[in-house]
C-alpha positions in Angstrom: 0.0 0.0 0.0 1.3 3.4 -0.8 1.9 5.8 1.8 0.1 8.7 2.1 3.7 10.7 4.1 4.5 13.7 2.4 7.7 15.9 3.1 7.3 18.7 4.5 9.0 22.4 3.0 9.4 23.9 6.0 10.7 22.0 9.2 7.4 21.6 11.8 8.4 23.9 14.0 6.5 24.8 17.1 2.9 26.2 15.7 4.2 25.6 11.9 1.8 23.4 9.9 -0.5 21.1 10.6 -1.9 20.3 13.8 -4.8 18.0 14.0 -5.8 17.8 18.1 -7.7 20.9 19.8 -4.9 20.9 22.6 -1.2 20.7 21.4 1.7 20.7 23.4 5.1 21.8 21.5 8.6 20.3 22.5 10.3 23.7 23.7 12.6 23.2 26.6 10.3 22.9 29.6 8.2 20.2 28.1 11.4 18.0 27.7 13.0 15.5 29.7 16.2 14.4 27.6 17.8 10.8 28.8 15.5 9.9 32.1 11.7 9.4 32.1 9.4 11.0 34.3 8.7 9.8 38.1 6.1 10.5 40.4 7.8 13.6 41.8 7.4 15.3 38.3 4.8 17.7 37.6 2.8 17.4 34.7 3.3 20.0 31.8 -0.4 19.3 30.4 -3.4 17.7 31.9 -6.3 16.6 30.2 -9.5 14.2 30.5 -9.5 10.1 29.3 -10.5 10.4 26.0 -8.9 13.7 24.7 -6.9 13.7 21.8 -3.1 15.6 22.0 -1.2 16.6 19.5 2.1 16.4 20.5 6.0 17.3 18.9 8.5 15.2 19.6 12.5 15.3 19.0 15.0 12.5 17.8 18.3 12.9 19.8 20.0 12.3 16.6 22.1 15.6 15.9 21.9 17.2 19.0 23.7 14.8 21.2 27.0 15.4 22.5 29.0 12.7 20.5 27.8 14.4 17.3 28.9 18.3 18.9 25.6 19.4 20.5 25.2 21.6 17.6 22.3 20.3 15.0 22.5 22.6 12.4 26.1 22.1 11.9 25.9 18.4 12.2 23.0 18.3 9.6 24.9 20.9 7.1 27.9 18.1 7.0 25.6 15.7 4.9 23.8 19.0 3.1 20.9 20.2 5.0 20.4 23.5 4.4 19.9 25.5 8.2 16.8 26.4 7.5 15.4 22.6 7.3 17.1 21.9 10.8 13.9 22.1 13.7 14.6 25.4 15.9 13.0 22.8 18.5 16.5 21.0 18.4 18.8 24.1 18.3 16.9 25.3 21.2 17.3 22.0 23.2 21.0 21.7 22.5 21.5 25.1 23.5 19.1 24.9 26.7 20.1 24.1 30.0 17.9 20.5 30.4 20.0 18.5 32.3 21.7 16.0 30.6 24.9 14.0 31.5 26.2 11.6 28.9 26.7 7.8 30.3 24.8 8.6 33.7 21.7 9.7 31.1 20.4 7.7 28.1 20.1 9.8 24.6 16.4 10.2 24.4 14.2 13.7 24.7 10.3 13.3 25.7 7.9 15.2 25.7 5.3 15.4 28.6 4.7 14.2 31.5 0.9 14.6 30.8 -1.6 14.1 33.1 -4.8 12.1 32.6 -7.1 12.6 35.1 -8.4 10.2 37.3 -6.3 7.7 36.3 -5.6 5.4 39.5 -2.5 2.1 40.1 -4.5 -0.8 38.7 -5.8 1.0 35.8 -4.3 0.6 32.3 -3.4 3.8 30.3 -4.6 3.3 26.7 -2.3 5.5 24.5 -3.9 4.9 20.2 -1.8 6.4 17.7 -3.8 8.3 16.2 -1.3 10.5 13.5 2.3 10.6 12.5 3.5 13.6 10.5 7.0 13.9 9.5 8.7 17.1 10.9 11.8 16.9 8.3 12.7 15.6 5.4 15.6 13.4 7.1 16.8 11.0 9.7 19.9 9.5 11.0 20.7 5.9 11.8 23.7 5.6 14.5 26.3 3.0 16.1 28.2 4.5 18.8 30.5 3.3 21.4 30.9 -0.3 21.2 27.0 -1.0 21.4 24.6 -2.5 19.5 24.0 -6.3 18.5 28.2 -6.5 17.4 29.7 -4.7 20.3 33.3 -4.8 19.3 33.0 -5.2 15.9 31.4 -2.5 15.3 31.7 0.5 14.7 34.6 0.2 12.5 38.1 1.9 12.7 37.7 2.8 16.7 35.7 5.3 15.9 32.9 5.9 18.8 30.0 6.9 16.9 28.9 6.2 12.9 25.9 7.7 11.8 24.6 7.2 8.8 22.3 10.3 7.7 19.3 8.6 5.6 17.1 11.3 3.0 13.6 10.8 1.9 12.6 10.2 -1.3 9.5 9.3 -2.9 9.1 7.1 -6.1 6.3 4.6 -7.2 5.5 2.0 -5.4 6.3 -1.2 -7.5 3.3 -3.1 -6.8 0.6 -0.4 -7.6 2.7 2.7 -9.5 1.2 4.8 -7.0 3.8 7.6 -5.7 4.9 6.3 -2.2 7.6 7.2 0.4 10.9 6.1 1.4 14.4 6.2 3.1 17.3 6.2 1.4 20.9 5.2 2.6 24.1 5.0 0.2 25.7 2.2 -0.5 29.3 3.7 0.7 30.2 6.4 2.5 31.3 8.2 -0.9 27.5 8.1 -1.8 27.1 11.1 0.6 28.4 13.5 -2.0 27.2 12.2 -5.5 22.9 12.8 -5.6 23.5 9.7 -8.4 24.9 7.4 -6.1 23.3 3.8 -5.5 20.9 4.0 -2.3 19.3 1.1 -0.8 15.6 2.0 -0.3 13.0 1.4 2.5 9.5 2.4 3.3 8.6 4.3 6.2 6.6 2.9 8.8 6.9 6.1 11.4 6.4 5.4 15.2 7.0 6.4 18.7 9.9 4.3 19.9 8.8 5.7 23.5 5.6 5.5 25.7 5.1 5.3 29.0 4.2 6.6 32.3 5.6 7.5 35.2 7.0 5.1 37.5 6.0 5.1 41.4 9.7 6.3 42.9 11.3 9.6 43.7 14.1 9.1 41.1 14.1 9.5 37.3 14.6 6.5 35.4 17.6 6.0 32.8 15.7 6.2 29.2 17.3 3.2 27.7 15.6 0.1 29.4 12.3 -0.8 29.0 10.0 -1.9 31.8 6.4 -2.6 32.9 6.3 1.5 32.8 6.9 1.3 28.7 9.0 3.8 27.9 11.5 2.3 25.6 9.8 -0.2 24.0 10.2 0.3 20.9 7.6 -1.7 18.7 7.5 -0.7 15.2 3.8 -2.2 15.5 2.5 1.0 17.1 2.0 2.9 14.2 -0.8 4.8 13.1 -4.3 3.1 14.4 -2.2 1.0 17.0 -3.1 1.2 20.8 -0.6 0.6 23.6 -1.7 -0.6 26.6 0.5 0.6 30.4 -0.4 -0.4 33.4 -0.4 2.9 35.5 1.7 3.6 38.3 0.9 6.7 40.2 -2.0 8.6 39.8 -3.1 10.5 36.9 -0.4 8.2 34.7 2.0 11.2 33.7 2.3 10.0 30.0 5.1 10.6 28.1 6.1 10.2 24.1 9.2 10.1 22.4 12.0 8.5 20.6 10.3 9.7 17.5 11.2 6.9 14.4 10.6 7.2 10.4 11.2 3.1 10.4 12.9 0.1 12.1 13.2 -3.4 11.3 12.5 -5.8 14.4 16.0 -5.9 16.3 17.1 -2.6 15.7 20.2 -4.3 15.6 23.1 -1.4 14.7 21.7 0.7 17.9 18.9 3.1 16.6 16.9 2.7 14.2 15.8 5.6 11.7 15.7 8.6 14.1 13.5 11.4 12.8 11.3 14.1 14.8 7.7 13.4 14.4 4.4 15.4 15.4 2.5 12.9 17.1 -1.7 12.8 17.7 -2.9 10.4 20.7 -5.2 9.7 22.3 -5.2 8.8 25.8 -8.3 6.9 27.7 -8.4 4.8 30.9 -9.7 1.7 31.2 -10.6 0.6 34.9 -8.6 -2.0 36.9 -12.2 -4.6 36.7 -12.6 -3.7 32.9 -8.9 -4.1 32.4 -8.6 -7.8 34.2 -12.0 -8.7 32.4 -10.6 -8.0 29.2 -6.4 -8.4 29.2 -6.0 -10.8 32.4 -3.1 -9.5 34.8 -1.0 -7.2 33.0 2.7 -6.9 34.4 4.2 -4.9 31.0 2.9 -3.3 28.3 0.1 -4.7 25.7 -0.3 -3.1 22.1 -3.3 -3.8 19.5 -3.4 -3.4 16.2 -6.2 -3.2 13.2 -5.4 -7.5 13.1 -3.1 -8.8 15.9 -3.2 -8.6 19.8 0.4 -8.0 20.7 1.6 -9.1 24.4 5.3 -8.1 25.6 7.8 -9.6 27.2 10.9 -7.7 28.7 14.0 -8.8 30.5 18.2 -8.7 30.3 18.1 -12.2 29.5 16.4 -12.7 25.5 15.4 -16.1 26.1 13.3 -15.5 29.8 12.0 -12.1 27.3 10.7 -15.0 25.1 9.4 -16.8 28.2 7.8 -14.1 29.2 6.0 -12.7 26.2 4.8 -16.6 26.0 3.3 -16.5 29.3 1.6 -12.6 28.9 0.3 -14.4 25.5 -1.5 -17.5 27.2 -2.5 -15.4 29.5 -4.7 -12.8 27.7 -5.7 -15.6 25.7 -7.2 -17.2 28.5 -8.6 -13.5 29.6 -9.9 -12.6 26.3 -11.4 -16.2 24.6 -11.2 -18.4 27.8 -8.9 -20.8 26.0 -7.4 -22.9 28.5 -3.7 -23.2 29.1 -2.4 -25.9 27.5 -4.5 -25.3 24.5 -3.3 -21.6 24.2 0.2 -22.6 24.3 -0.6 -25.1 21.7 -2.3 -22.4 19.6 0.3 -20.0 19.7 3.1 -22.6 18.9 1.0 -23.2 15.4 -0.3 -19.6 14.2 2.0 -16.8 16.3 5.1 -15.2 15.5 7.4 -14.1 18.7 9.2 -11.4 17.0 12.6 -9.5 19.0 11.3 -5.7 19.1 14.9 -4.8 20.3 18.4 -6.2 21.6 20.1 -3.1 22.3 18.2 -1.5 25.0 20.2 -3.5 27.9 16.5 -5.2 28.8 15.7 -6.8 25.5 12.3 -6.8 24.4 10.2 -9.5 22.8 6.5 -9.4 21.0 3.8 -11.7 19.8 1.6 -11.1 16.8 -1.9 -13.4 17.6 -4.2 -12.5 14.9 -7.6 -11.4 16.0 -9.1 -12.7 12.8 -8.5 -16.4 14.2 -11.4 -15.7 17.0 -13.1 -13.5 15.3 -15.6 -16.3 14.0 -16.4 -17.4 17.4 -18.4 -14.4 18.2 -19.7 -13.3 21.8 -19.5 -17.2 22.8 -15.6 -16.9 23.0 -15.0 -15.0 26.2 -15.6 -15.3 29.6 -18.8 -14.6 31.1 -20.1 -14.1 27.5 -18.7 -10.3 27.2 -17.0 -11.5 24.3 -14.0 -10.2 22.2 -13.7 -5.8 21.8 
């Protein structure tokens, strides 16, 4: 299917262009957090009803961090971006004074927190994607410092950070000739500085590689791991129409977005995948512990759905207890949502599901099922528990 992205001329800046929700909140400085996640200590920036939609500006790290000079415009002008298509959001962050301490801090900027009200410990936080909208033409794809899925082999020559700067593009799509849109990366290094050059080319699949709310401690957690608070979980499932489902921690939820992606491929394997500033639409509803339980089971992490597939998580250092995990969240909504039994679910998912690895970079690995909804889907209102039936 073709996308329907298209570039935009000027950077999004705060204000500039499109914004879809009635209440907007901008990434300037003091609606950032940049390489720890909010805590219950944090006050919100925003707060809003369940069920309000928010559009929301996010920031890639990429080109303002300190490995690549703190200094995005003349980072970007070293692969040809002209100043003027570099966000003023990400000058002003570089040159702001929002704490951030390389190694002690992770690299990502978010946006919030935002407080839902009423939201209570026990509820879930539903957080649907409801828009994606590119905010520049361009993203970056980084290794750095001996991490990633080949520490030590990568990245080459001892150098402690390679980023490869990725442009859009848009050409037909090959299966219906309709105009759709891509990345591009060269093929060498050289390809930076011939437009002719051979460019591998990938569709873009933009998401928000962060989600979360706050956890229930005084201190700021470090950006990078993921945990049963979301944050950095980074599922290139959540795309447009996708919901993610948090178990809240402290009341009110203090949400959070960021980690703003054009496209990743399940692993992320090199370290990041295409980072890109995106202005985001969500909306956020609460769904009460009893609701929650009657319809997901026990949630310990984060749950996503999609237009087909029911997507259960599973988190931990270790990949293969992350696998073991994810299959026990997944026999356990199924038993929640169909009242299949155990021993049948496990059967079920060991015919029809795909365990896919969201991420093995993020120090707590990440792990995801697909189970299509379609495969219940015939069964009606008789499937669930207590006849309430599948939603």
């Amino acid at each position: 299917m073709a996308s329907r992205y298209r570039f935009p001329d000027v950077p999004l800046d705060t204000g500039v262009g499109p914004v879809r929700a009635a209440t907007y909140l901008p990434s300037t400085p003091d609606h950032l957090l940049w390489g720890r996640l909010p805590c219950r200590t944090d006050a919100p920036v925003l707060r809003v009803d369940p069920g309000t939609e928010v559009t929301i500006d996010t920031l890639s790290h990429e080109g303002v961090l300190e490995d690549q000079g703190r200094d995005p415009r003349a980072f970007f002008a070293s692969y040809g971006v002209d100043g003027e298509q570099v966000l003023a959001d990400a000058v002003a962050l570089a040159a702001s004074d929002v704490p951030h301490t390389p190694g002690p801090d992770g690299p990502h900027v978010v946006t919030g927190p935002i407080a839902v009200t009423g939201a209570r410990p026990g509820d879930l936080l539903a957080v649907t994607i409801v828009e994606t909208l590119p905010r520049v033409p361009y993203g970056v794809v980084s290794n750095r410092h001996a991490r990633g899925a080949l520490p030590g082999e990568y990245p080459l020559d001892g150098l402690p950070v390679v980023s490869a700067f990725a442009a859009l593009a848009e050409h037909p799509d090959p299966g219906t000739g309709r105009i759709a849109s891509y990345g591009e990366i060269p093929l060498t290094r050289a390809g930076y500085d011939a437009p002719d050059a051979p460019r591998a080319r990938f569709p873009l699949a933009p998401f928000l590689g962060i989600i979360g709310v706050a956890v229930d401690d005084d201190a700021r957690p470090h950006s990078v791991p993921p945990g049963a608070h979301g944050g950095n979980v980074d599922i290139n499932l959540l795309t447009e129409g996708a919901t993610l489902y948090l178990p809240v921690q402290v009341t009110d939820a203090l949400a959070y977005v960021g980690d703003p992606h054009f496209a990743q491929g399940d692993g992320e394997v090199a370290l990041t995948a295409m980072e890109a500033s995106l202005r985001a639409t969500v909306r956020l509803d609460v769904v009460p512990r009893e609701e929650a339980v009657a319809r997901f089971g026990e949630l310990v992490g984060p749950l996503a759905e999609t237009r087909e597939h029911l997507v259960p998580t599973g988190l931990d250092e270790d990949l293969d207890v992350a696998v073991q995990n994810c299959v026990r969240a997944a026999i356990g909504l199924l038993g929640a949502r169909y009242g299949m039994e155990p021993a049948q679910a496990y059967a079920y998912l060991s015919a029809a599901t795909d365990f896919d690895i969201s991420q093995v970079v993020d120090v707590v690995k990440g792990v995801h099922a697909r189970i299509r909804t379609a495969d219940f889907a015939h069964l009606g209102e008789s499937a669930a528990p207590g006849g309430s039936g599948p939603r």
